[in-house]
C-alpha positions in Angstrom: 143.8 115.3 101.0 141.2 114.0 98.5 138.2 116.2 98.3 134.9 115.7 99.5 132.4 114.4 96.8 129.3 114.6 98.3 127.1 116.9 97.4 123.6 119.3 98.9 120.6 119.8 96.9 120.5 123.2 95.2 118.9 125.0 97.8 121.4 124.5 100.7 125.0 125.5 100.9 127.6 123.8 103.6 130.1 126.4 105.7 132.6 124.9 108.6 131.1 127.4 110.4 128.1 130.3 110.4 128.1 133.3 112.4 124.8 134.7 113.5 125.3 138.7 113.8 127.6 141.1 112.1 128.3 143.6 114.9 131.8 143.7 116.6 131.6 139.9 117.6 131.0 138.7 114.2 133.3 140.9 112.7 136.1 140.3 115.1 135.2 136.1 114.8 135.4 136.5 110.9 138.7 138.0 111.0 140.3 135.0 112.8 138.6 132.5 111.2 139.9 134.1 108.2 143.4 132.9 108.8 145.2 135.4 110.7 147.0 134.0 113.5 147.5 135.6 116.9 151.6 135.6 118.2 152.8 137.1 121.2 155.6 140.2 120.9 158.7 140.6 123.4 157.3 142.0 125.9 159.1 145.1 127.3 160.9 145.1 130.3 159.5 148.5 131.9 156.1 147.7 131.0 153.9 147.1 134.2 152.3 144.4 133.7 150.6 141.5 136.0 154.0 139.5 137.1 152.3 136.3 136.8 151.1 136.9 133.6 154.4 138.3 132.6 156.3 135.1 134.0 153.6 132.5 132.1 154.0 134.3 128.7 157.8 134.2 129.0 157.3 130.0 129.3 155.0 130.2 126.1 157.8 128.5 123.0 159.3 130.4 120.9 156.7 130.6 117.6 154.0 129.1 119.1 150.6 130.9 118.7 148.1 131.8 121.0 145.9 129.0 119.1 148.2 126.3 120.5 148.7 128.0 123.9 147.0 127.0 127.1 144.7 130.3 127.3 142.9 129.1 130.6 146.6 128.7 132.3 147.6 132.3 130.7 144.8 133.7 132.0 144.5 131.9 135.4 143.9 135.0 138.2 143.6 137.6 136.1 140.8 140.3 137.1 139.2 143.2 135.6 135.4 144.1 134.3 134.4 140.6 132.0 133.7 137.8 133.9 135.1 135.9 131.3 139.0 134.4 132.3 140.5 134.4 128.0 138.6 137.8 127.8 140.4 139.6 130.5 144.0 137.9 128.6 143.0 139.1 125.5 142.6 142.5 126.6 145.6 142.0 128.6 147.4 141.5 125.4 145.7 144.0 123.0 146.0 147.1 125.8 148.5 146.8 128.3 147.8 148.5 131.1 145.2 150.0 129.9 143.0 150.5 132.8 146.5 152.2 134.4 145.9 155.1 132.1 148.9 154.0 129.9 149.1 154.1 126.4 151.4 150.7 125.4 151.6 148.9 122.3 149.7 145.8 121.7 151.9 142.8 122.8 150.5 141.1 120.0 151.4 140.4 116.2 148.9 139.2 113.6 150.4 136.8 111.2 147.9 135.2 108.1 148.1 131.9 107.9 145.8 130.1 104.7 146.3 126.6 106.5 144.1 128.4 109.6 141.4 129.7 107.3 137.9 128.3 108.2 135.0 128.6 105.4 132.6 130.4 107.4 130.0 133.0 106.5 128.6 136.0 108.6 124.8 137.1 108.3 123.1 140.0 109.5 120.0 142.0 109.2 122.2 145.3 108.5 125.3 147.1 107.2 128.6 145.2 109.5 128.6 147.1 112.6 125.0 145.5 114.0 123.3 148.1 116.4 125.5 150.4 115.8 124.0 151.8 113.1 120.8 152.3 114.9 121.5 155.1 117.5 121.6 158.7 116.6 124.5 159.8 115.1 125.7 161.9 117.5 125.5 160.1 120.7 128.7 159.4 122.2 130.0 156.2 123.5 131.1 155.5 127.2 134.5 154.0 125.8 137.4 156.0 124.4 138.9 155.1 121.1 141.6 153.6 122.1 139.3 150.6 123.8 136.7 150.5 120.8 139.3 149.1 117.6 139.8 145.8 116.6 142.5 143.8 115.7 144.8 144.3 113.9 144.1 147.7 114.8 145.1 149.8 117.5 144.4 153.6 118.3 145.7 155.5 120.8 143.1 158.1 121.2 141.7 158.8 124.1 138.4 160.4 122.9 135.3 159.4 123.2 133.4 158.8 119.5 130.1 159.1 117.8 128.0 156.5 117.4 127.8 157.4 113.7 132.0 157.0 113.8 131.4 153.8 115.0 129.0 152.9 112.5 131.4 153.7 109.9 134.7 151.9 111.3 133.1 149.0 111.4 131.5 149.0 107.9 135.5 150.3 106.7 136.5 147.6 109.5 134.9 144.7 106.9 136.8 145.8 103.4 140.5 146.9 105.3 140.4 143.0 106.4 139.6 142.1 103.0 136.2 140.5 104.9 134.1 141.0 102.6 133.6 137.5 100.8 132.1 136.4 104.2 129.6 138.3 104.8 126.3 138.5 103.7 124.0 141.2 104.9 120.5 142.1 104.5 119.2 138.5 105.7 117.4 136.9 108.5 118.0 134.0 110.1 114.8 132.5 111.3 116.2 128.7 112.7 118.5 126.9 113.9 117.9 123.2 113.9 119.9 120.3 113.7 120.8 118.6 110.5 119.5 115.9 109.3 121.4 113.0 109.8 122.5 111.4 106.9 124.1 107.6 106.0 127.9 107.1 105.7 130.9 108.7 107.9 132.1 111.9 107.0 134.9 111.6 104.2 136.5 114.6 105.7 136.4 117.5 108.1 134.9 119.5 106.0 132.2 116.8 104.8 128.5 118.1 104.6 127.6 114.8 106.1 129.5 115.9 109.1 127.3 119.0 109.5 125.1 119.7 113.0 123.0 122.5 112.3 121.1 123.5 109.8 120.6 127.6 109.9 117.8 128.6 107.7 116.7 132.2 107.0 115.3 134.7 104.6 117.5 137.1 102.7 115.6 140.7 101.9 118.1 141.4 99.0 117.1 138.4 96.9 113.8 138.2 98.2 114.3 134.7 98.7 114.8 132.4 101.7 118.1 130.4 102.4 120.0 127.4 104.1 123.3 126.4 105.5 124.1 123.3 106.9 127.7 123.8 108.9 129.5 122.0 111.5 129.7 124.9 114.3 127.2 128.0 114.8 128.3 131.2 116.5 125.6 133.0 118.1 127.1 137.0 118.3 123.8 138.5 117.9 124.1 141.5 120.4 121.9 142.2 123.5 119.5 144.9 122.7 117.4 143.4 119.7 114.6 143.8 122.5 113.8 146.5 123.9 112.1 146.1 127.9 108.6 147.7 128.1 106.1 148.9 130.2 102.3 147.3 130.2 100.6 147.3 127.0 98.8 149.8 127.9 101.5 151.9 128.3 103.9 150.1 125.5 101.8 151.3 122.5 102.1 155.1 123.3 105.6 154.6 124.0 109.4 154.5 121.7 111.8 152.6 123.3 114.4 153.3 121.2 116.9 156.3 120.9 116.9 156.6 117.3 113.1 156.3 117.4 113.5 159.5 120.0 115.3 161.4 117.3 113.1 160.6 114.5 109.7 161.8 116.6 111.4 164.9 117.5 112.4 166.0 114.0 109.0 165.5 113.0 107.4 167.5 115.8 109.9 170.2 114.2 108.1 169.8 110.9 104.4 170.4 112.5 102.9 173.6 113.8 102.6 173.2 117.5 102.8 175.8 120.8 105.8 175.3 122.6 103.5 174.2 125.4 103.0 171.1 123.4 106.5 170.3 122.6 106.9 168.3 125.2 108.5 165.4 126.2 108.0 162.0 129.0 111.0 159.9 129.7 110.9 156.2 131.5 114.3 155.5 132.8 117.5 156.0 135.2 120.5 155.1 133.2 122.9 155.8 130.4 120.4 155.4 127.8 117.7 157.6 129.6 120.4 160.1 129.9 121.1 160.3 126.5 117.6 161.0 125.7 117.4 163.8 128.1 120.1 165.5 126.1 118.9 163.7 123.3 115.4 165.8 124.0 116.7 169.6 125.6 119.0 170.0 122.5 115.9 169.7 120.2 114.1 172.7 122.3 111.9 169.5 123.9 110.7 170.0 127.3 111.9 167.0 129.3 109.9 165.3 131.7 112.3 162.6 133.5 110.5 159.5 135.4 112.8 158.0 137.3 113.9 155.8 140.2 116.8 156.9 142.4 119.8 158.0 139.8 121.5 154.7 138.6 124.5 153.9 140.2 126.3 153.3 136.1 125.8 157.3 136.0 127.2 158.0 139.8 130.6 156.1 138.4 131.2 158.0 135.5 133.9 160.3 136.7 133.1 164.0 136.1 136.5 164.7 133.9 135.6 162.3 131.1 131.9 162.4 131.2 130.4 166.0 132.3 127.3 165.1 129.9 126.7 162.4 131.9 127.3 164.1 135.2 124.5 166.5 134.9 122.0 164.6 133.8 122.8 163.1 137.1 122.8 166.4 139.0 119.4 167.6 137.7 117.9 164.3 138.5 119.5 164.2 142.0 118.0 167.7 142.3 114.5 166.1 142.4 111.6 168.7 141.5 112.9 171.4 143.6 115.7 172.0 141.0 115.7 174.6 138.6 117.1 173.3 135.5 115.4 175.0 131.7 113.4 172.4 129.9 113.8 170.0 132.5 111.6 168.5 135.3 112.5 165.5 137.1 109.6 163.1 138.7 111.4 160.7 141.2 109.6 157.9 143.1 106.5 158.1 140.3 104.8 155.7 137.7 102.4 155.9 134.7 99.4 154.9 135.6 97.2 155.5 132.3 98.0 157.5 129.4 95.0 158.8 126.6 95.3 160.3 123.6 93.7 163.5 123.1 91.0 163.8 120.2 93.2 166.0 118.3 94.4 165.6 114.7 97.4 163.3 114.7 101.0 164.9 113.3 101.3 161.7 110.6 99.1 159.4 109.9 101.8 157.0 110.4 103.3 158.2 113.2 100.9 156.7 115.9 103.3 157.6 118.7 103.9 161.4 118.3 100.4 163.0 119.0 99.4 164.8 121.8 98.6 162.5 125.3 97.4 162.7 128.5 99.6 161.0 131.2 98.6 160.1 134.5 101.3 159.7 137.3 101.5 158.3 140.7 103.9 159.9 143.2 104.4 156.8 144.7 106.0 158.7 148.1 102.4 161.2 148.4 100.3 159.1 146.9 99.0 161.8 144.8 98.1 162.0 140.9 99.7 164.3 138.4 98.6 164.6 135.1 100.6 165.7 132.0 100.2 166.9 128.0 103.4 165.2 126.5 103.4 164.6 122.6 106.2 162.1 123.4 106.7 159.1 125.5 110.3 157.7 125.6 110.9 154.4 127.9 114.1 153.7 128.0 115.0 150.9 130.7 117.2 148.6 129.2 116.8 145.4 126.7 117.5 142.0 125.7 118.5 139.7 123.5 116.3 138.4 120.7 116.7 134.4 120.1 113.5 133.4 119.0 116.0 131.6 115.8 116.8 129.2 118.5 113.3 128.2 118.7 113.7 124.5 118.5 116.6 123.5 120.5 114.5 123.2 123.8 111.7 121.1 125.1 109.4 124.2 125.8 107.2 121.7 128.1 110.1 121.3 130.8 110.3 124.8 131.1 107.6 127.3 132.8 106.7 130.4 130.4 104.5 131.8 133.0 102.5 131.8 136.8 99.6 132.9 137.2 98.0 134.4 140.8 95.4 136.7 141.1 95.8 137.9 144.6 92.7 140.4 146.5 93.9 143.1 148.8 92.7 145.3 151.3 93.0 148.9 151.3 93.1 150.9 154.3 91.8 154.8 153.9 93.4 155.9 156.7 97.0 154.6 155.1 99.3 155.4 152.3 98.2 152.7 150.3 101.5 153.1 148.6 103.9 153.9 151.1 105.8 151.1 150.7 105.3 150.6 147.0 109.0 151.1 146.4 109.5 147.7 145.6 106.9 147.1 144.0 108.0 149.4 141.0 111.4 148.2 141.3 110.3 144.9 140.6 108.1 145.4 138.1 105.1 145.1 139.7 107.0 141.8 141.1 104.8 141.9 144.3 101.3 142.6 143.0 101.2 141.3 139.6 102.3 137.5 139.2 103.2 136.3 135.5 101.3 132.7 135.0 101.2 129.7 132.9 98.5 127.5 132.7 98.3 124.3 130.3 95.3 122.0 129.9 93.2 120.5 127.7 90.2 120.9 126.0 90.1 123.9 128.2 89.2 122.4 131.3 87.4 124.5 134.2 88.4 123.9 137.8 86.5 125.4 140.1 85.3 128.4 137.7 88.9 129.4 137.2 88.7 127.7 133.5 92.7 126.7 133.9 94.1 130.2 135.0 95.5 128.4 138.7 94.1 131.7 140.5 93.9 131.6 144.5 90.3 132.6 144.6 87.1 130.9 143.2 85.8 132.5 140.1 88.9 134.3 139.5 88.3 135.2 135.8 84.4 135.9 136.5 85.0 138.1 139.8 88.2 140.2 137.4 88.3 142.2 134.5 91.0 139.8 132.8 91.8 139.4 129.5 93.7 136.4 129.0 95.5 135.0 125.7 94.6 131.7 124.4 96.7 130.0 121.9 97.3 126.3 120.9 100.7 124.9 121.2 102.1 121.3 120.6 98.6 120.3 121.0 97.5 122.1 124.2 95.5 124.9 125.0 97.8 127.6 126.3 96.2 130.8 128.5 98.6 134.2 129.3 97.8 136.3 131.9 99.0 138.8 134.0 97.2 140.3 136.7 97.8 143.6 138.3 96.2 145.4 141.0 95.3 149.2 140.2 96.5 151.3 143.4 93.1 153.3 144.4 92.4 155.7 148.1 88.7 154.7 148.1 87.5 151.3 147.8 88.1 148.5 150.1 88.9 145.9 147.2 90.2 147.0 144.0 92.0 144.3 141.7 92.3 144.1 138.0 93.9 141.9 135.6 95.5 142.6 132.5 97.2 139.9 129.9 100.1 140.3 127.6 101.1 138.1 124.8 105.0 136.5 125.7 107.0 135.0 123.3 109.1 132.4 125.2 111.6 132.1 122.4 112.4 135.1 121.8 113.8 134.9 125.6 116.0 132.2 125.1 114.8 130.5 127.9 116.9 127.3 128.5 120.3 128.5 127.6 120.9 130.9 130.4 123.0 129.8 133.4 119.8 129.8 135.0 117.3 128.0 132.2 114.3 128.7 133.5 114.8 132.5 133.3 114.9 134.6 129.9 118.7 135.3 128.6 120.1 138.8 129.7 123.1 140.3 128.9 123.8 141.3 132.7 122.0 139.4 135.1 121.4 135.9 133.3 124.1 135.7 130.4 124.3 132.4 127.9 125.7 129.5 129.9 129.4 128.9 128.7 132.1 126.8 129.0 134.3 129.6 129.9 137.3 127.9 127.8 135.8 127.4 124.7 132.6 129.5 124.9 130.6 126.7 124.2 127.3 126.6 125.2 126.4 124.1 128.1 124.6 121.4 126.5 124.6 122.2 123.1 127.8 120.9 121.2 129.4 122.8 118.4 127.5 126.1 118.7 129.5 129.0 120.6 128.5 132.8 121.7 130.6 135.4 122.7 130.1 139.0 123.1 126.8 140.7 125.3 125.0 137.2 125.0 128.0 136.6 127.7 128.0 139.3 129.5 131.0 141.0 128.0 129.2 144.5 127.1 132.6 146.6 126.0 133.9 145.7 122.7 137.3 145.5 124.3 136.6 142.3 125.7 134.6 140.6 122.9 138.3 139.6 120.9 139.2 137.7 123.7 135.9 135.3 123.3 136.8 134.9 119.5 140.3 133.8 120.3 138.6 131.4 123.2 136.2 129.6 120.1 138.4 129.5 117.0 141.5 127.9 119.3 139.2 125.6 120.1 138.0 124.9 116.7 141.7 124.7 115.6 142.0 121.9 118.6 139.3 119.9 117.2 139.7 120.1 113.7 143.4 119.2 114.1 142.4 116.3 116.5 139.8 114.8 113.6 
């Protein structure tokens, strides 16, 4: 084939393909697109495996990979925990039986192939291994071993590991695969747009004037800022780059991270404090909240657990393989009546403010470990608590960050926010909160209302100045605070109002306004596009063949982004994109 002659100005370099995130899906995605070809073993007779899928393999030709094979007919009726159909094959493949507690060689072999390699390049803000390398070292993970390698290795241990062993297979993961001309750490990416269109046909499949996206960044090694122009994007960016919060109010006393958890604690061991101060509140009812309970008592911290009713992820966890696990569960179960050292659980409450004592601060830069002043609402009594804590932990999930993808919506067909400020009677003679269950469950779904107002030349209806409130003179009447910006030429307002519970006024309402960032949600690429991107609830909309996102030709995600949150089932969404992009480069 003659070679492509056109050329990119200096600043820009043209890749078949880039891959945005250098955790486990990026690394995995690299690996295939490096040439190495997936082909199916002899499968033994005594192993147990779906007969269906055992009598469609045996149809597969003889030397035919899994590249050229029908993966959507292979996996037809398969089930397990990822929603995704070439997922559940792949894993199929890899472990064998694994969820039967049987330890069987992978059914497949890895072949390299330099006719199958795809110029790609992986970027990402860290070492390979993503967020990996963020927890505390010594957390374990919820899978064993044997489920967390990645081809072409396989482990049959049935330990769990360390984060920190994670950490380091994956960065030893990169140079054993001989990855390491594709990736480039340390960088940013900031955009992606599409490329400029450009005069002529493409001379070849790997033309720069066949490019559609132009992914643009800033690279904290060279301290300079960077371009690629490539054919096919992979979004494998990870599902926890955003942490969920409580108010502002709340938010800025707060960590919301483990490793954040661990780093205040070490320096409350540096500091001269009574053990009456060393002391600790934590926001949350699931794995992570658990881990910073243990995280917390092993440091000598006195734990203070909010929580809902105990998640259901740690009520699953059987008590063999996960006995950590099992009594955070117990002590929270337990409620306040259990006698547990260093350990008080708070069921059914909320924060309702939180001060900072006029005390000298432990660092100077350290703004979140310095003595506080909590106030709680038991939201069964109806009753106020109030707590000296030097440490506030929420822990309560998080999502993904896209704000790169910034420009490949119309943000004017889609609603960032609602706005309602809503008045309410309170009765003396009731529990004003008696039923106020779902309202913390919802996050203050039922009292406060998220709005979105647009207008020009900030136009006043009826006193309200733009904020669609329900009453007259809503924003005179309130004690809101609302965000104005300009955007695409119109005046855009934030709000967010929430009613304070109070026992002794007939009217209490006040509203309190957050900055959102509707990119950073992803909104418009979800399966449902007017809600932000979640790993669990609203994952990246998919063709489930191909993992190519609805809508958007060429670019492709795969791991958490699509809901498959063990690393077990992310090689089966790599093998889903780079068959397809064998497909379509050989059709071309």
């Amino acid at each position: 084939m003659k070679p492509c002659q056109h050329t990119l100005s200096d600043d820009v370099v043209y890749k078949d393909v880039v891959v945005i995130g250098n955790g486990p899906s990026g690394m995995v995605t690299s690996f295939m697109l490096a040439g190495n070809v997936p082909y199916l073993k002899e499968i033994p007779e005594d192993l147990p495996i779906d007969e269906m899928l055992r009598a469609r393999l045996s149809n597969m030709p003889p030397g035919q990979s899994l590249y050229e094979a029908d993966l959507v007919e292979l996996a037809e009726g398969l089930e397990g925990r990822s929603q995704n159909p070439i997922s559940l094959l792949m894993d199929n493949l890899l472990r064998p039986c694994a969820d039967l507690g049987i330890q069987a060689d992978s059914l497949i072999e890895w072949r390299y192939d330099v006719e199958k390699e795809i110029d790609h390049v992986v970027l990402g803000r860290g070492p390979p291994g993503g967020s990996w390398h963020t927890f505390p070292p010594n957390v374990l993970t919820l899978s064993p071993g044997a489920w967390l390698s990645l081809p072409p290795h396989t482990t049959d241990s049935t330990e769990r590991l360390t984060a920190s062993g994670v950490a380091e297979y994956c960065r030893r993961y990169v140079q054993a695969c001989h990855l390491q001309r594709y990736f480039r750490c340390g960088v940013v990416v900031t955009s992606v747009t599409a490329a400029p269109r450009t005069p002529g046909a493409p001379c070849s499949p790997a033309c720069p004037r066949g490019a559609g996206y132009c992914v643009s960044g800033y690279d904290h090694n060279e301290q300079r800022g960077f371009r690629y122009v490539c054919r096919r994007v992979v979004v494998a960016a990870g599902a926890c780059d955003r942490p969920n919060a409580l108010p502002e109010h709340i938010s800025t006393h707060a960590v919301h991270q483990l490793g954040d958890l661990e780093r205040a604690a070490q320096l409350l061991d540096t500091k001269k404090i009574s053990d009456n101060d060393r002391s600790v509140l934590i926001v949350g009812s699931g794995v992570s909240a658990a881990d910073a309970v243990r995280l917390a008592r092993s440091s000598h911290l006195h734990v203070y657990h909010l929580h809902r009713t105990a998640a259901d992820s740690l009520a699953k966890l059987p008590l063999i393989n996960y006995p950590d696990y099992n009594q955070v569960y117990k002590m929270m179960c337990d409620g306040p009546s259990g006698n547990h050292p260093n350990y008080n659980s708070l069921p059914e409450h909320m924060i309702v403010e939180v001060t900072t004592l006029h005390s000298p601060r432990l660092h100077e830069d350290e703004e979140k470990v310095c003595l506080k002043k909590v106030k709680l609402l038991n939201l069964t009594t109806n009753k106020t608590i109030e707590l000296t804590v030097s440490i506030i932990a929420v822990l309560i999930g998080s999502k993904p960050d896209l704000f790169f993808l910034q420009t490949n919506f119309d943000l004017n067909t889609i609603d960032i926010k609602k706005c309602k400020c809503n008045e309410k009677k309170i009765d003396d003679k009731q529990c004003f909160l008696k039923n106020h269950w779902h309202y913390f469950k919802s996050v203050l779904g039922q009292s406060i209302q998220s709005c979105k107002s647009r207008y020009l030349n900030y136009t006043e209806i009826n006193g309200n100045i733009g904020t669609k409130c329900s009453i007259p003179d809503c924003n005179k009447r309130d004690t809101c605070t609302c965000c104005t910006k300009a955007e695409r030429g119109l005046a855009v307002r934030e709000c967010k109002c929430e009613i304070i519970p109070y026992s002794n006024l007939q009217q209490e309402k006040s509203c309190q306004c957050q900055p959102t960032n509707p990119y950073s949600s992803g909104l418009g690429y979800g399966i449902d596009p007017k809600k932000p991107v979640d790993g669990r609830s609203n994952p990246v909309a998919i063709d489930k063949s191909t993992h190519e996102l609805i809508n958007y030709p060429g670019m492709y995600a795969l791991g958490p982004l699509t809901a498959d949150n063990f690393i077990r089932f992310i090689p089966g969404g790599a093998l889903a994109l780079v068959s397809y992009i064998h497909r379509e480069t050989k059709s071309e």
